[in-house]
N, C-alpha and C positions, 0 to 999 in steps of 0.2 A: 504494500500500500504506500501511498504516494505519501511522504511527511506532510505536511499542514501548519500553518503558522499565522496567528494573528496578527492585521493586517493595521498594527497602529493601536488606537482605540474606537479604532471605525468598528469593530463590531462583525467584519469579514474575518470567517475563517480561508484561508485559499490556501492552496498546493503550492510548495516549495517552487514548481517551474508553473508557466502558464504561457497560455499559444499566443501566440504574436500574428496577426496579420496585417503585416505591412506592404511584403510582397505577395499577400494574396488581391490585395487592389491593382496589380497588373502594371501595364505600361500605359504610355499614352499620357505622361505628367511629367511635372519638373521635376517629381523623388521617385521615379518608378523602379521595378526592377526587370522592366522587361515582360515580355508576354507573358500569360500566364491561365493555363486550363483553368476555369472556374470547376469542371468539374473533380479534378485535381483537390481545389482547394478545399472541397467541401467534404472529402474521403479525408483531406488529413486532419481538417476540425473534426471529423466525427472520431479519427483514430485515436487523436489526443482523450476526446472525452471519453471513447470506452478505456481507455488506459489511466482514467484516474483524475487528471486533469479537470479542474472545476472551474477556473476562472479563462475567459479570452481579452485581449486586449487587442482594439484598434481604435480608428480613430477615421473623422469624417474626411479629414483629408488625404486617405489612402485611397489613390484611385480618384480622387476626386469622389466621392460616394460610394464608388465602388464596393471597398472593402468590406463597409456596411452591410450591404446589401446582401453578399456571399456569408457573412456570419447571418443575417438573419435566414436567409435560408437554408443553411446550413442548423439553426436551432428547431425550426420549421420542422426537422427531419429525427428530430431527438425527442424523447418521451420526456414528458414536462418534470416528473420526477426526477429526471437525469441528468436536466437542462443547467449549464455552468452559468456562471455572473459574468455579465457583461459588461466591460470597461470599456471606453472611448473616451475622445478627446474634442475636444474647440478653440476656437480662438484662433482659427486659420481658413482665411476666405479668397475663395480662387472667382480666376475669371471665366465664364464655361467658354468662350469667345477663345479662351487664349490658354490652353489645358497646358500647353510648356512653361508658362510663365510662372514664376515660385509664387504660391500663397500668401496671401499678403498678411501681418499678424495683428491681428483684430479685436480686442478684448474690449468693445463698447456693449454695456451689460442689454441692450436691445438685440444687438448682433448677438452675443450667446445664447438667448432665449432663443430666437429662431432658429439657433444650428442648434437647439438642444430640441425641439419639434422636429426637425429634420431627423434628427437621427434615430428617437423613437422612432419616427415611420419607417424608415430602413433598416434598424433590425428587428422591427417587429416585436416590440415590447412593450409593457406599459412603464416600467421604473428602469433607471441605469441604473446598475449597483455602484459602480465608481465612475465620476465625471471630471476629465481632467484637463485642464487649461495646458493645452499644449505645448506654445511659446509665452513669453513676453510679451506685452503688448509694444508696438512701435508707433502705433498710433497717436498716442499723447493720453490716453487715456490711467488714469493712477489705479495702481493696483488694488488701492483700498473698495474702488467703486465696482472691480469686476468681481472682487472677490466678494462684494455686500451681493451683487445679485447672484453669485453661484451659489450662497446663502440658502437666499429667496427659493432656490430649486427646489435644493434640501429641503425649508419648510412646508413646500408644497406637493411633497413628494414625488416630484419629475426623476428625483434621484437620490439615491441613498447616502453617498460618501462623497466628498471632492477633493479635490487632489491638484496638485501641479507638474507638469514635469519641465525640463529644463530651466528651472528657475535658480537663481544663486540665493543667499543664503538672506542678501540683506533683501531680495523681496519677498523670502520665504519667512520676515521677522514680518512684513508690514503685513502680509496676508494674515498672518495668527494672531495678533492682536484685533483683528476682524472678526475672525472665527478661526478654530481650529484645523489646521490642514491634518486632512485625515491619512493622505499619503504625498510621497516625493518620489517619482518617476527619471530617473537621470541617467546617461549612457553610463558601463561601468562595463571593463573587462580586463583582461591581460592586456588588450592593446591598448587600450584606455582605463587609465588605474587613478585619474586623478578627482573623482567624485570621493576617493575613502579620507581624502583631506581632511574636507570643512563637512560636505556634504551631509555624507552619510551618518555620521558624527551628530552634528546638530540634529538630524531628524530620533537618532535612537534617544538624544536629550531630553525634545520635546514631545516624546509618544508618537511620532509618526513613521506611518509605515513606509518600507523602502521597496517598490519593485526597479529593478532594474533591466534595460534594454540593450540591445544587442551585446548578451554578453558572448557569444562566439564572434564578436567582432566584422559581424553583418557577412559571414559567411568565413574568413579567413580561418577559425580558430575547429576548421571540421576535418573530419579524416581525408575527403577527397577534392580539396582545394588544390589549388597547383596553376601558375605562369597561362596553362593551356586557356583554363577554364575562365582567364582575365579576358585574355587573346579572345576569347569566343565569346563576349559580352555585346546583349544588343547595346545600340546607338539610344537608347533609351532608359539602361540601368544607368542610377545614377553611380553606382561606385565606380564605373569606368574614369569618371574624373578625379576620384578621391585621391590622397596623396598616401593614404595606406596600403594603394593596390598597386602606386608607382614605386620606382626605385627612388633614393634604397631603402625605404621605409617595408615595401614588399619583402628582401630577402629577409629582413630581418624580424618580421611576421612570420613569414614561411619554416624562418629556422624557430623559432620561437612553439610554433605551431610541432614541428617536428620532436622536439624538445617534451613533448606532453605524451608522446605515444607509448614509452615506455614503461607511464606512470597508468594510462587506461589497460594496456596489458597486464597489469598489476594485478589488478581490479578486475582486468575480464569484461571490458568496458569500451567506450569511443574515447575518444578527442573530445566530438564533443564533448560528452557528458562532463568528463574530467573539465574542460574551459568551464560550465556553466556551474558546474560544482563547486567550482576556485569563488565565485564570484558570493556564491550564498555561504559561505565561508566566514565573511566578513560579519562581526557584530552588527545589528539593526538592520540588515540586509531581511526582507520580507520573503521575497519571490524573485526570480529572474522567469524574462520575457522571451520565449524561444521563437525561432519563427518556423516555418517549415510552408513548404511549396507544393508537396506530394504525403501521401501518408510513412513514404520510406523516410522518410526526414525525419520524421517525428520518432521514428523506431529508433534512429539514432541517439537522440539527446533526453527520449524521456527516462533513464535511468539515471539523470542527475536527480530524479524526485526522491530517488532514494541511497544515493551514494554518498559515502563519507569521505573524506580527505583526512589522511594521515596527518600529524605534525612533520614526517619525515614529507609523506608528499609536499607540501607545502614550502619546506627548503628546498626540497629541489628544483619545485616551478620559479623559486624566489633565486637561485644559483644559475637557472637559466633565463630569466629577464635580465639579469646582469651580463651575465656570457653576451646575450644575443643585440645586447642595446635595444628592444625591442619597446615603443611605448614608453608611457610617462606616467608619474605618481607611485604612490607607496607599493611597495610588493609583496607586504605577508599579512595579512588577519596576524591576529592574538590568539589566542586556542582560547 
C-alpha cells in the first residue's frame, strides 16, 4: 500500500506520489510536450488510480484546457468510491487567438472566479479538493486581494484547500497573514535542489503542506533518457529549449542520472522511483508530483509510494551530485 501523508492542516490525506498531468495536455502551446494520445492518457490516470494513487494534479493551463478535460474524463471512467482529489491551478490566462504565446499571469480575484467555473466544468466536479495559484501575479494586482478571494472559494465551497505554487517565501508571509496557505507547490529534485533552502523549511514551520513537481526532472532523472531521445523532440516540447537538456548542463544530468542506477538495483527498483524517492526524503516534503504519458510510465515510478532510502543511499546520491557538478542547492535531507 501506497504511504499516505497529511497534507498540511488542510485536512487531505494523499499518497506519498501523485499523477501529474502536465504533458497529458499535449502540444499545440507555449509549455507543451509534444503530441500526445488522449487515449494514452486516460489508461495511465486510471493505472495510477488502481495502483493506489489518490490525488491528480493539473492545472487549466495545461493544454490550454486540455489537460482538464482528459482528467475529467478520465474520472468519468472511475467508480465514484475510487475517485482520487482533484488538484488544479489558476492565475494563468492565455490567448485562444495565439495558443504559442506564454500565458499571461493573472491573479485579478474576478479572473480566478471565472477560471475556477471553468475548471469545475472541465473536470466534471462539483468541489476542487486543492486550488492553486499557479504563478505570481504580474499584473499589478497585490497578493493580499487574490489571496482574500481564493478565500471566498473556500467559504463557498467551490473548493476545499488552497494553495500556491511557485511563490517565494516573502509572498508566501503576505498570503498567510490573509488566510492560511494550506499547501506550497514548488519545482524540487536532484537537478533542482534549491527549494530545501528557505522553501521547504518555512512551509514545514508554518503547517503547510509540500507537494512537489517535476521531481524526475521533467523527464531527465528516468531509466531511458539518453542525447537520442533530446535529438527526437517535437518542435513543440518545451524542454527542447531548456538549458538542462543543452550542454553541458545535459552531460552532467545524464551522468548524475546514471549515478542512481546502482542504488534502484539495490532496491530492485527504477531510477525513477529512487529520483522521486530522494525528493520525499526531505522533512515537510508532503507528496511529489509524477507525471506519466502512457500507463508504462506510471509502472515505472509508482514504487517510490512505497520505497525507503537508506542513510547510506542518501550519501551516495549526495557523493554523486558533487562528483557530477550536476544542479544546485542542498544535497542531503537529515534522517
Amino acid at each position: 500500500m501506497l504511504q499516505r501523508r497529511g497534507l498540511g492542516r488542510s485536512g487531505l490525506e494523499i499518497t506519498a506520489v501523485g499523477f501529474g498531468s502536465w504533458a497529458v495536455g499535449g502540444g499545440g502551446w507555449a509549455f507543451g510536450w509534444g503530441p500526445q494520445d488522449d487515449a494514452d492518457s486516460i489508461r495511465a490516470i486510471v493505472r495510477a488510480v488502481e495502483g493506489g494513487v489518490n490525488w491528480i494534479d493539473t492545472a487549466a493551463a495545461y493544454g490550454l484546457g486540455h489537460s482538464e478535460e482528459i482528467v475529467g474524463r478520465a474520472l468519468a471512467t472511475i467508480p465514484a468510491g475510487d475517485r482520487p482529489f482533484v488538484f488544479t491551478k489558476c492565475g494563468l490566462v492565455w490567448d485562444p487567438d495565439r495558443p504559442m504565446a506564454p500565458p499571461r499571469r493573472v491573479a485579478q480575484p474576478v479572473s480566478l472566479r471565472r477560471e475556477c467555473e471553468a475548471s469545475l466544468r472541465r473536470l466534471g466536479v462539483e468541489s476542487i479538493d486543492l486550488y492553486q495559484l499557479h504563478w505570481p501575479d504580474e499584473s499589478g494586482v497585490p497578493p493580499e486581494d487574490s489571496w482574500t478571494e481564493m478565500s471566498r472559494l473556500v467559504d463557498e465551497g467551490k473548493v476545499r484547500a488552497i494553495g500556491v505554487s511557485n511563490y517565494d517565501v516573502a509572498l508566501l508571509e503576505r498570503c498567510e497573514r490573509v488566510r492560511h496557505v494550506d499547501s506550497l507547490q514548488p519545482p524540487f529534485s536532484l537537478v533542482d535542489r534549491r527549494s530545501a533552502s528557505e522553501l521547504i523549511p518555512w512551509a514545514t514551520a508554518h503547517g503547510t503542506g509540500v507537494i512537489v513537481y517535476s521531481p524526475m526532472a521533467s523527464g531527465i532523472l528516468t531509466d531511458s533518457f539518453s542525447r537520442d531521445r533530446v535529438a527526437a523532440m517535437a518542435d513543440d516540447d518545451w524542454r527542447a529549449g531548456s538549458s538542462r537538456f543543452t550542454e553541458p548542463a545535459l552531460s552532467q544530468n545524464i551522468a548524475l542520472r546514471d549515478a542512481l542506477r546502482p542504488i534502484a538495483a539495490r532496491h530492485g527498483t527504477t531510477v525513477s522511483a529512487v529520483a522521486a524517492t530522494w525528493t520525499l526524503a526531505w522533512p515537510g516534503v508532503t507528496g511529489a508530483i509524477v507525471g506519466a504519458r502512457n500507463p508504462e510510465q506510471v509502472d515505472g515510478w509508482l514504487p517510490a509510494g512505497t520505497l525507503a532510502l537508506t542513510s547510506s543511499d542518501l550519501d551516495e546520491i549526495a557523493a554523486a551530485v558533487a562528483f557530477t557538478g550536476a544542479g544546485e542547492g542542498p544535497v542531503r535531507p537529515e534522517m
